[in-house]
PDB file of N, CA, C and O in Angstrom:
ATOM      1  N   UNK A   1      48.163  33.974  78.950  1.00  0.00           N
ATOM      2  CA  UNK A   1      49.414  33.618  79.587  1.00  0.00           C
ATOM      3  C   UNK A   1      50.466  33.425  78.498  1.00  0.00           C
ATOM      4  O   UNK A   1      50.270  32.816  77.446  1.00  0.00           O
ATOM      5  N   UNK A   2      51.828  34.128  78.944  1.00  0.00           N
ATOM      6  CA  UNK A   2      52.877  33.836  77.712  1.00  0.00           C
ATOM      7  C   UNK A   2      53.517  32.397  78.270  1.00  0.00           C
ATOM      8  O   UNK A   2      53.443  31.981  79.426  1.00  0.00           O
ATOM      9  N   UNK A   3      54.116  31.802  77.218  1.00  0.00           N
ATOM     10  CA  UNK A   3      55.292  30.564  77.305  1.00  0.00           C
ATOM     11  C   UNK A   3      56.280  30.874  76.491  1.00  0.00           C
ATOM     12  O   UNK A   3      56.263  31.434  75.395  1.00  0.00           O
ATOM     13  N   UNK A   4      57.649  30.213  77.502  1.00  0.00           N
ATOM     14  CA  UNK A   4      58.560  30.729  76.821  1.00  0.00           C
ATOM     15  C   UNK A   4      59.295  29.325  76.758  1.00  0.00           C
ATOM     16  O   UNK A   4      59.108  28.496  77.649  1.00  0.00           O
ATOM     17  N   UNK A   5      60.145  29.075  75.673  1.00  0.00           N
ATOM     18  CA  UNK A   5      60.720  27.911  75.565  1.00  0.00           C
ATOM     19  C   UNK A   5      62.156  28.049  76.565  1.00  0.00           C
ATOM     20  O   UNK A   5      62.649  29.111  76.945  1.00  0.00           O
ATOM     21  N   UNK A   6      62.600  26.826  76.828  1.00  0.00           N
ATOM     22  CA  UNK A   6      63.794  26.621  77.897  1.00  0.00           C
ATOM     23  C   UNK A   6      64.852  25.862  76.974  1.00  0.00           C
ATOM     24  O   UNK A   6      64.710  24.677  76.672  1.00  0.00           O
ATOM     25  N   UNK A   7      65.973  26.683  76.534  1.00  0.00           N
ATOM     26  CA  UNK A   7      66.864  26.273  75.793  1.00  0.00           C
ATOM     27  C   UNK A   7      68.148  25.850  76.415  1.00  0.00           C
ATOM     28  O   UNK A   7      68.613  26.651  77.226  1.00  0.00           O
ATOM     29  N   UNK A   8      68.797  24.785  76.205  1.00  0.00           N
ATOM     30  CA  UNK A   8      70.332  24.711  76.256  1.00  0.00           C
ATOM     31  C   UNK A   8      71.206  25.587  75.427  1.00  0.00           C
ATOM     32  O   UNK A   8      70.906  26.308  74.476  1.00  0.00           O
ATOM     33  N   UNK A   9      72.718  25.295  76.179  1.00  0.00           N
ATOM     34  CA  UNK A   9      73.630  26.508  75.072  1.00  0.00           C
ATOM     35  C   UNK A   9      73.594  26.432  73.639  1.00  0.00           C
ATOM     36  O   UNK A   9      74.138  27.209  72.854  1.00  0.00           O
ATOM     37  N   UNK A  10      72.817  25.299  73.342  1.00  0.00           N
ATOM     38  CA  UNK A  10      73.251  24.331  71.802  1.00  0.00           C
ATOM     39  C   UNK A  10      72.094  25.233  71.183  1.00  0.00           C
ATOM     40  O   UNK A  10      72.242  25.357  69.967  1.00  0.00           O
ATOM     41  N   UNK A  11      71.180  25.778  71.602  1.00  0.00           N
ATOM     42  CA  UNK A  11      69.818  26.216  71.310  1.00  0.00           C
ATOM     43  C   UNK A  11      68.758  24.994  71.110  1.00  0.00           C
ATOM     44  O   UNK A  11      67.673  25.042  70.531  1.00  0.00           O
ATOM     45  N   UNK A  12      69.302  24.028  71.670  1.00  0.00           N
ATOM     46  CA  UNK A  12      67.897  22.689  71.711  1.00  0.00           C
ATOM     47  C   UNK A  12      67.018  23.151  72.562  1.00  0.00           C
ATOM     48  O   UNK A  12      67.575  23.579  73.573  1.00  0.00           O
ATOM     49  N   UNK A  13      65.510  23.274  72.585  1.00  0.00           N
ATOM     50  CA  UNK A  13      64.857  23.215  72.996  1.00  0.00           C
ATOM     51  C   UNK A  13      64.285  22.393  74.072  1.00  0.00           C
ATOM     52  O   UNK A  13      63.528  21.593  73.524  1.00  0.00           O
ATOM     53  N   UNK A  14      64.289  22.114  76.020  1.00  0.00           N
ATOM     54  CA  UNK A  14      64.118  20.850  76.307  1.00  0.00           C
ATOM     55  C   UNK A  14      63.353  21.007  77.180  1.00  0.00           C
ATOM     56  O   UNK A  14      62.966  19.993  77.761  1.00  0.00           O
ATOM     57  N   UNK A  15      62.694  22.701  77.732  1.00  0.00           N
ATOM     58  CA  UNK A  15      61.373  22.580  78.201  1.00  0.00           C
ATOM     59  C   UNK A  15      60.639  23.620  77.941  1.00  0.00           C
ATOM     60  O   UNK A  15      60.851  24.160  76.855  1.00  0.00           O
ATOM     61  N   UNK A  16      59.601  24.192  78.814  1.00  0.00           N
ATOM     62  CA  UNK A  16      59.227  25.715  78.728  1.00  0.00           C
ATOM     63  C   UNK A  16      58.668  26.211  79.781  1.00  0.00           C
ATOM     64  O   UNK A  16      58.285  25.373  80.598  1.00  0.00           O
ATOM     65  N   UNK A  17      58.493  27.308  80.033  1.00  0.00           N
ATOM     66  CA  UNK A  17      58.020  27.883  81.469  1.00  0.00           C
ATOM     67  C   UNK A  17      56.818  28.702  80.870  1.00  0.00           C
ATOM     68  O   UNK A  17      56.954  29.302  79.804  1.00  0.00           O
ATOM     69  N   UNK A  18      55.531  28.718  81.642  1.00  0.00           N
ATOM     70  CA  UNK A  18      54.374  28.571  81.266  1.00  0.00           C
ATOM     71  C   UNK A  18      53.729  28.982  82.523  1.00  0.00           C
ATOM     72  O   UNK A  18      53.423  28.185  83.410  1.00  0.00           O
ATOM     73  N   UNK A  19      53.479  30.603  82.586  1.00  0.00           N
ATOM     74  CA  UNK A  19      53.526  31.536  83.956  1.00  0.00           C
ATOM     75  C   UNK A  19      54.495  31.359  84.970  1.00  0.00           C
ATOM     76  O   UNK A  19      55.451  32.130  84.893  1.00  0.00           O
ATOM     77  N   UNK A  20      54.500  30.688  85.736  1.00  0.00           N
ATOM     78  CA  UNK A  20      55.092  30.287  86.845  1.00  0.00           C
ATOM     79  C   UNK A  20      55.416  28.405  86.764  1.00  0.00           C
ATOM     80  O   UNK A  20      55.962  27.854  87.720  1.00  0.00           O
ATOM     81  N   UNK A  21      55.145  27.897  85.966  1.00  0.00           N
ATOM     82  CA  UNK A  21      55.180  26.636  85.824  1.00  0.00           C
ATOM     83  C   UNK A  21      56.088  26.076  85.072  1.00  0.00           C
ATOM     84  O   UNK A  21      56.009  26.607  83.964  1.00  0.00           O
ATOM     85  N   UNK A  22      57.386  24.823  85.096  1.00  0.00           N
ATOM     86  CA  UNK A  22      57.978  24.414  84.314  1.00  0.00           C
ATOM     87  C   UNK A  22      57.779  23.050  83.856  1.00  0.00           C
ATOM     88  O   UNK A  22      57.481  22.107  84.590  1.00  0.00           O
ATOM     89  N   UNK A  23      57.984  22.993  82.430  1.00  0.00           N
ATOM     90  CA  UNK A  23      57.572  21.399  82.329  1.00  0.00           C
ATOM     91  C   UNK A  23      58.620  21.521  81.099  1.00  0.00           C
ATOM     92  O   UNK A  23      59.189  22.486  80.589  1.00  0.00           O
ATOM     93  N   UNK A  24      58.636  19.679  80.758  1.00  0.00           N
ATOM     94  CA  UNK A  24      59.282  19.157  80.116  1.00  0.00           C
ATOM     95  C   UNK A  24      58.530  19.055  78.410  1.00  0.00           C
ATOM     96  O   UNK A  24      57.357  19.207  78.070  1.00  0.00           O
ATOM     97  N   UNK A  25      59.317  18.851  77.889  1.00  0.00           N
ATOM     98  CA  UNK A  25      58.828  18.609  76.232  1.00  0.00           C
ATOM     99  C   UNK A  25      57.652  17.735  76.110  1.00  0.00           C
ATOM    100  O   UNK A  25      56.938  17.865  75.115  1.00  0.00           O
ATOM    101  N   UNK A  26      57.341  16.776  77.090  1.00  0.00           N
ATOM    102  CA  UNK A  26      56.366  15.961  76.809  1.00  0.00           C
ATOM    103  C   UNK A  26      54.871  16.480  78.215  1.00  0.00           C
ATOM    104  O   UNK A  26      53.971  15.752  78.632  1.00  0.00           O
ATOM    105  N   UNK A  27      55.168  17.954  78.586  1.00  0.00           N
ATOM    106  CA  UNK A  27      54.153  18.442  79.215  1.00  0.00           C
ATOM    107  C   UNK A  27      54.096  18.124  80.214  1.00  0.00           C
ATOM    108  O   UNK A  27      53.137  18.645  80.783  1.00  0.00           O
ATOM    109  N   UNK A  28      55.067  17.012  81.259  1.00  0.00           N
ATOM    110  CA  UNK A  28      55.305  17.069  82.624  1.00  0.00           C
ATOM    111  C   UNK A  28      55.802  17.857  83.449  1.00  0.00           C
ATOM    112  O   UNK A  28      56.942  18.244  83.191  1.00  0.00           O
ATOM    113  N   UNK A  29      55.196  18.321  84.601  1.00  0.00           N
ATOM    114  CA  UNK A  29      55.442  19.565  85.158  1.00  0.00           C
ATOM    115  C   UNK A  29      56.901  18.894  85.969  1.00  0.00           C
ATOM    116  O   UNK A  29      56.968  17.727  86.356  1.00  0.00           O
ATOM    117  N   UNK A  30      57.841  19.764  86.090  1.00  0.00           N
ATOM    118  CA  UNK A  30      58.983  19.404  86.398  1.00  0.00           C
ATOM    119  C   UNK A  30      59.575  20.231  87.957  1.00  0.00           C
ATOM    120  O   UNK A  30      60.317  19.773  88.827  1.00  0.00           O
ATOM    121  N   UNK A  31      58.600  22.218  87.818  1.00  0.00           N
ATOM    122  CA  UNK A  31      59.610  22.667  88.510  1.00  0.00           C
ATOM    123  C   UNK A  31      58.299  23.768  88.488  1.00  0.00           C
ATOM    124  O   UNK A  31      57.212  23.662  87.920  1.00  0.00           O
ATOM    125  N   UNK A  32      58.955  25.080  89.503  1.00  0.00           N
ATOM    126  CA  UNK A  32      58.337  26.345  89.747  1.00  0.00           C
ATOM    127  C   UNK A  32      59.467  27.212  90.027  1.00  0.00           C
ATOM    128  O   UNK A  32      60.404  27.115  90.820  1.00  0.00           O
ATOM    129  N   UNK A  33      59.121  28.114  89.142  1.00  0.00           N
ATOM    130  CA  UNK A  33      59.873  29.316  89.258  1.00  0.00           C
ATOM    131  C   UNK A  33      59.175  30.373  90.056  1.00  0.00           C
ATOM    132  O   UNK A  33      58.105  30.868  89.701  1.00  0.00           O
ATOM    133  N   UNK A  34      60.060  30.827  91.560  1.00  0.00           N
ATOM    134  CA  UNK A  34      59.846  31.777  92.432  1.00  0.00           C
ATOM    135  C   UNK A  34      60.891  32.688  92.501  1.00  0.00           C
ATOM    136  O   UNK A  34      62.032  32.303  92.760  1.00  0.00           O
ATOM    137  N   UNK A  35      60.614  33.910  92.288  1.00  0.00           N
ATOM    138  CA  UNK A  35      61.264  35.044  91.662  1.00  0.00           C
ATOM    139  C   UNK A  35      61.986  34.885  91.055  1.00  0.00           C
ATOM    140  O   UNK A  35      61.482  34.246  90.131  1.00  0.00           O
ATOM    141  N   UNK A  36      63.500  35.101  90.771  1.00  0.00           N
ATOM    142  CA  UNK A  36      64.582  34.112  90.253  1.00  0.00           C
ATOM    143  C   UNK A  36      65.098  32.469  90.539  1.00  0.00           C
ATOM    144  O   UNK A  36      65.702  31.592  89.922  1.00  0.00           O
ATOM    145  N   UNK A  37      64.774  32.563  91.211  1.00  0.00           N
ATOM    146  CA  UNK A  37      65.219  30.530  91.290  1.00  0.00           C
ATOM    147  C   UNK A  37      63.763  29.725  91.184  1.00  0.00           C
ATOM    148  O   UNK A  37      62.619  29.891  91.609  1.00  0.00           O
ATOM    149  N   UNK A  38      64.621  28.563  90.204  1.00  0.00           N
ATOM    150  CA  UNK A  38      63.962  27.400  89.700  1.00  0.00           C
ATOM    151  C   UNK A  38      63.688  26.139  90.559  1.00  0.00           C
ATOM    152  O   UNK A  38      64.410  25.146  90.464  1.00  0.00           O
ATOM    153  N   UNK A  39      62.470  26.211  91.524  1.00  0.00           N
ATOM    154  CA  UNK A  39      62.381  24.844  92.542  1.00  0.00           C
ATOM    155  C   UNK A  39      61.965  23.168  91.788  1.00  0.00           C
ATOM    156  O   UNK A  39      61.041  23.123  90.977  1.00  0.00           O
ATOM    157  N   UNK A  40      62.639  22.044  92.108  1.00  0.00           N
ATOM    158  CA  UNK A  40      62.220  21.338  91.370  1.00  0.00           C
ATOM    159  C   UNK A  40      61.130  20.677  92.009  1.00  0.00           C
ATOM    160  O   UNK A  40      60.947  21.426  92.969  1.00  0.00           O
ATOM    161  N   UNK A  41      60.458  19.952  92.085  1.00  0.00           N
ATOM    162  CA  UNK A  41      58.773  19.629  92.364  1.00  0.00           C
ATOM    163  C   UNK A  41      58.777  19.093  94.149  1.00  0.00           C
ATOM    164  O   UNK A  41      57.779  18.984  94.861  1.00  0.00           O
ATOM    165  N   UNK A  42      60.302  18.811  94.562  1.00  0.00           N
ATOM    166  CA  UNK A  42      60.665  18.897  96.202  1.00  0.00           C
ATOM    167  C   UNK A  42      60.907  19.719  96.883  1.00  0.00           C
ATOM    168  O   UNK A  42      61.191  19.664  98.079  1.00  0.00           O
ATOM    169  N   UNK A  43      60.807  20.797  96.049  1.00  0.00           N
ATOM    170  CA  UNK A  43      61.430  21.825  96.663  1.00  0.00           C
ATOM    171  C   UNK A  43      62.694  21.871  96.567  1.00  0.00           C
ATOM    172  O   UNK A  43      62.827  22.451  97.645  1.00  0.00           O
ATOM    173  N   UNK A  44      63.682  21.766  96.226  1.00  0.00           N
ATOM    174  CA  UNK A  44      64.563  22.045  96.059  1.00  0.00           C
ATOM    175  C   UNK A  44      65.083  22.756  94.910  1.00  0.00           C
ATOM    176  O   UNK A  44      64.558  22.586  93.810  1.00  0.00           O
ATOM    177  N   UNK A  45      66.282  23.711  95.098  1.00  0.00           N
ATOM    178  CA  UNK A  45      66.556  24.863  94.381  1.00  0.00           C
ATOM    179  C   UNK A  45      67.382  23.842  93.174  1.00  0.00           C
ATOM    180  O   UNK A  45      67.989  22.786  93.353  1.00  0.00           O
ATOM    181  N   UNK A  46      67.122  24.646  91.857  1.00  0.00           N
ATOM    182  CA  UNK A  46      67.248  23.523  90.277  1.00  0.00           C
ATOM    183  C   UNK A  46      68.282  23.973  89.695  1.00  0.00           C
ATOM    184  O   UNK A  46      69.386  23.470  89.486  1.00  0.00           O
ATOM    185  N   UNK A  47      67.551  25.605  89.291  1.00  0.00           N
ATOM    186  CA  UNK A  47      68.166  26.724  88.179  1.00  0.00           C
ATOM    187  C   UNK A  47      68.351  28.074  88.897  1.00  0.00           C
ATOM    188  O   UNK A  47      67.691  28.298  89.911  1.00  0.00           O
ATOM    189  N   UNK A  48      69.095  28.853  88.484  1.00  0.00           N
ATOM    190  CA  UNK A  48      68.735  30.376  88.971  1.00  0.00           C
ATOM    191  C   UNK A  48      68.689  30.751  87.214  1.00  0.00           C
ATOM    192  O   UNK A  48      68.820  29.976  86.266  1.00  0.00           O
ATOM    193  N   UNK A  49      68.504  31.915  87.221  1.00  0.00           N
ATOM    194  CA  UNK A  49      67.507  32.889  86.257  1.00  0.00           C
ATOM    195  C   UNK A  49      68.516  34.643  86.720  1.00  0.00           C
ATOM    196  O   UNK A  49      68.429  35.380  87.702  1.00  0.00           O
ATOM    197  N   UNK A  50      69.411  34.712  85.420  1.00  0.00           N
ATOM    198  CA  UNK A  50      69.787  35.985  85.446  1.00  0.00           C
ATOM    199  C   UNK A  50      69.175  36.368  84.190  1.00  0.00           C
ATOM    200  O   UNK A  50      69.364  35.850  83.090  1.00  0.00           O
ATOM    201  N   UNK A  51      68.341  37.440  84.518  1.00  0.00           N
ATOM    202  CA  UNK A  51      67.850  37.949  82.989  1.00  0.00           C
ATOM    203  C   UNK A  51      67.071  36.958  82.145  1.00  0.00           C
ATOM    204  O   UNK A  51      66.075  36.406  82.611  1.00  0.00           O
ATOM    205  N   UNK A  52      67.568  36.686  80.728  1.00  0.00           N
ATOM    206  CA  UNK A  52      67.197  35.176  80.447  1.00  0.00           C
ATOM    207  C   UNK A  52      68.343  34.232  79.922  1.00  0.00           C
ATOM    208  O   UNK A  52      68.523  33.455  78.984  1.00  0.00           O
ATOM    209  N   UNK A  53      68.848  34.585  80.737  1.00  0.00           N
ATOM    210  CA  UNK A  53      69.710  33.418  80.928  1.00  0.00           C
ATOM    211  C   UNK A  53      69.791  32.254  82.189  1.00  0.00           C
ATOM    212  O   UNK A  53      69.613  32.723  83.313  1.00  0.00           O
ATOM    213  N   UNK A  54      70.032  30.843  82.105  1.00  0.00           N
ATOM    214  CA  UNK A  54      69.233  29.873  82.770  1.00  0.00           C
ATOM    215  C   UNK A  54      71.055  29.243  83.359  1.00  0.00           C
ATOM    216  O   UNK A  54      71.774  28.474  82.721  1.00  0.00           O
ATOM    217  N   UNK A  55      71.338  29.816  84.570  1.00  0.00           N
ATOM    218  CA  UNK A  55      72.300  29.010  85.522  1.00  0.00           C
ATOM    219  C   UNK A  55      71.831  28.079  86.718  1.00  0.00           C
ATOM    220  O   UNK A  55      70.963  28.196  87.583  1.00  0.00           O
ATOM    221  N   UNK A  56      73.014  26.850  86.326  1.00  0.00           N
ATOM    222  CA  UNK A  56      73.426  26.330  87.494  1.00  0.00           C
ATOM    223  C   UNK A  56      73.016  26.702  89.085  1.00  0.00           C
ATOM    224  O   UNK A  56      72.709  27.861  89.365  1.00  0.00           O
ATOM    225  N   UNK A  57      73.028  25.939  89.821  1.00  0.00           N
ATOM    226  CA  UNK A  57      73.433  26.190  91.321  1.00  0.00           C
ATOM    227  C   UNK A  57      75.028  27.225  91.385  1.00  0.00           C
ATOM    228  O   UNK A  57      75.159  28.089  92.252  1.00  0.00           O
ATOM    229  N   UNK A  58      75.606  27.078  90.831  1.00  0.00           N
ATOM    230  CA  UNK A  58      77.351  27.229  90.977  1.00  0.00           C
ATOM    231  C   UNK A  58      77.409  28.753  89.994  1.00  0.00           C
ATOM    232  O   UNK A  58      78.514  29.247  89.769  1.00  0.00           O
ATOM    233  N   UNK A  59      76.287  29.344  89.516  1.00  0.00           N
ATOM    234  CA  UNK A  59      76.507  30.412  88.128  1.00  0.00           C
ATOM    235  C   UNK A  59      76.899  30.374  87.105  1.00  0.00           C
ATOM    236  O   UNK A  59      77.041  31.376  86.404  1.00  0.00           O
ATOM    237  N   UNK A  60      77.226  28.990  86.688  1.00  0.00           N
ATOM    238  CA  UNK A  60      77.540  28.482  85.328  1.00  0.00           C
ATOM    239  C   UNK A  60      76.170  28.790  84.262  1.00  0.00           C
ATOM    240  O   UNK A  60      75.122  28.195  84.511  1.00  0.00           O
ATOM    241  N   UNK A  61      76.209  29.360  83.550  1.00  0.00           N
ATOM    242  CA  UNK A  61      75.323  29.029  82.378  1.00  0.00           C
ATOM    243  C   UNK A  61      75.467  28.113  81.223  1.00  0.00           C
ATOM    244  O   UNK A  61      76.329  28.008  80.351  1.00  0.00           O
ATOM    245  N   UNK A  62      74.156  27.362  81.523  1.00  0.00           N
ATOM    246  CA  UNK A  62      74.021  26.098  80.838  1.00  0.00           C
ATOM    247  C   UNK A  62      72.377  26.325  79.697  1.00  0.00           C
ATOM    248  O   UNK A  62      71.942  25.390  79.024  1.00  0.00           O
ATOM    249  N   UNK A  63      71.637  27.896  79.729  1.00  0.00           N
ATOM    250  CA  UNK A  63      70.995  27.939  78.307  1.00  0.00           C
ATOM    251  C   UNK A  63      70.134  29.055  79.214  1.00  0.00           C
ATOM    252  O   UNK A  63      70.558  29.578  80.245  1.00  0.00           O
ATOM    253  N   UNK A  64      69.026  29.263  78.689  1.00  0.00           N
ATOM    254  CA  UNK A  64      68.666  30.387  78.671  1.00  0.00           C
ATOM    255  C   UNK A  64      67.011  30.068  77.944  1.00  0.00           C
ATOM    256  O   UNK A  64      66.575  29.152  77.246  1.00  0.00           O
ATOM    257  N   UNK A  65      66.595  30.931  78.335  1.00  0.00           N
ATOM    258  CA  UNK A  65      64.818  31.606  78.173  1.00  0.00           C
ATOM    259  C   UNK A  65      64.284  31.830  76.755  1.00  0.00           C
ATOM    260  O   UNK A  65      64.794  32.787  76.172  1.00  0.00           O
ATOM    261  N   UNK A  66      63.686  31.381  76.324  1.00  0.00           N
ATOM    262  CA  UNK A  66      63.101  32.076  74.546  1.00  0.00           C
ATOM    263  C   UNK A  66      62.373  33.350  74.837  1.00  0.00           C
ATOM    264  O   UNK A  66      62.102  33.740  75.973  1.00  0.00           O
ATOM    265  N   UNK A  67      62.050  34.028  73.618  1.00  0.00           N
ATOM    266  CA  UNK A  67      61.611  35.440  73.714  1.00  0.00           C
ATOM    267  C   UNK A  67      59.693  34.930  74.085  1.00  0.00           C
ATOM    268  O   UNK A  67      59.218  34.199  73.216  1.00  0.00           O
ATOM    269  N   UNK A  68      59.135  35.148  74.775  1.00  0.00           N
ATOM    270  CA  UNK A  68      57.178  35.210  74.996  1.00  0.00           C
ATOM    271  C   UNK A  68      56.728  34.784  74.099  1.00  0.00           C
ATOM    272  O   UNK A  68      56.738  35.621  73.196  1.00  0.00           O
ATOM    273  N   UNK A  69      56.311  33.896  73.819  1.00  0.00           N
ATOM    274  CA  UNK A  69      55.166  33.522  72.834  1.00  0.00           C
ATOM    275  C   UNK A  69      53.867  33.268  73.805  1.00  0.00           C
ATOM    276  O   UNK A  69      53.745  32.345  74.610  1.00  0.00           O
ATOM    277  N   UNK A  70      52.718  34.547  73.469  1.00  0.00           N
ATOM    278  CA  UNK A  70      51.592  34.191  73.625  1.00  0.00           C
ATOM    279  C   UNK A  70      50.114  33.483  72.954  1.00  0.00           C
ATOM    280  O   UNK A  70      49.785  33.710  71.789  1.00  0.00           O
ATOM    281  N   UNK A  71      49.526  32.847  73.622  1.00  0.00           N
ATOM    282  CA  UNK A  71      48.641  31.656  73.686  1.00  0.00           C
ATOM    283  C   UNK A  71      48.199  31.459  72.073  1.00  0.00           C
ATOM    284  O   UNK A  71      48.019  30.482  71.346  1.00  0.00           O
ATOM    285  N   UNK A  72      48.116  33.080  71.892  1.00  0.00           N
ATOM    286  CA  UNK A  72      47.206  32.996  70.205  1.00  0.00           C
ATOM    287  C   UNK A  72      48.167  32.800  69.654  1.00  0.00           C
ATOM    288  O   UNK A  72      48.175  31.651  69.213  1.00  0.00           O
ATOM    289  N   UNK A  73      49.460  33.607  69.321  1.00  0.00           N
ATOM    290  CA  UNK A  73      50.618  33.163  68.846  1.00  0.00           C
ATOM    291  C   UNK A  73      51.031  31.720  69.187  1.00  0.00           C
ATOM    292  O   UNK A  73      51.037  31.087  68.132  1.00  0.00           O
ATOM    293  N   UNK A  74      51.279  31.160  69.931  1.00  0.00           N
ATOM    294  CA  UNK A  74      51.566  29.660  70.116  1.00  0.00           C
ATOM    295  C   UNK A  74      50.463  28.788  69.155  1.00  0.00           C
ATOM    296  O   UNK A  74      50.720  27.662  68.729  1.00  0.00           O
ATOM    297  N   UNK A  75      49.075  29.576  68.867  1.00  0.00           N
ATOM    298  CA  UNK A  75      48.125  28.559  68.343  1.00  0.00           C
ATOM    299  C   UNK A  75      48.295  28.786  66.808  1.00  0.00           C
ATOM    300  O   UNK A  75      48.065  27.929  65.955  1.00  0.00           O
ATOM    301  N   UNK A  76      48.699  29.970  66.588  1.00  0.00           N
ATOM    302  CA  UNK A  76      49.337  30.153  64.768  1.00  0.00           C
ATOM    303  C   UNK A  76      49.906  29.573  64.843  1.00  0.00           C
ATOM    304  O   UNK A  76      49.438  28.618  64.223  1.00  0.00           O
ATOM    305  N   UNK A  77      51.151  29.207  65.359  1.00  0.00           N
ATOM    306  CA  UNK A  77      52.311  28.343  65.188  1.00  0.00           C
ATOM    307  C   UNK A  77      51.615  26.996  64.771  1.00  0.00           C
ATOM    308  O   UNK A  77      52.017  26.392  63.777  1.00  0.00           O
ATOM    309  N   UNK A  78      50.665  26.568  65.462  1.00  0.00           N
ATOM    310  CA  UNK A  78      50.276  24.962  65.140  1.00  0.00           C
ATOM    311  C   UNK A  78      49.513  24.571  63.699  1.00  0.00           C
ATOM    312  O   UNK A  78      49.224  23.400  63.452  1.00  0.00           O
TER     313      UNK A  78
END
């Protein structure tokens, strides 16, 4: 499975999406991504997803998707 980090415009890093799964920096699952939109754990719509870029409800972009890092690659990294 790839993970991809979830960046703000600043390029901070503040979650990652992890197949279909979103969580926070400290590994709490936060959200699910179904096709393009981001549900948060009520169901309710979070983020939309153009490309990799990460908007608002409203189409504002507020950050964007990192490039795939897969599992073995994520484990070099450590």
């Amino acid at each position: 499975m790839s993970t991809r980090g979830i960046c703000n415009r600043d390029g901070e890093v503040f979650g990652y999406l992890a197949g279909k799964q979103i969580y926070d920096l400290q590994g709490e699952k936060t959200g699910v991504l179904d096709g393009r939109v981001v549900y948060d754990l009520n169901g309710g719509r979070q983020w939309l997803l153009d490309g990799d870029a990460l908007l608002d409800l409203k189409g504002n972009v507020i950050g964007y998707l990192g490039a795939p890092v897969t599992d073995e690659e994520g484990q070099e990294m450590l």
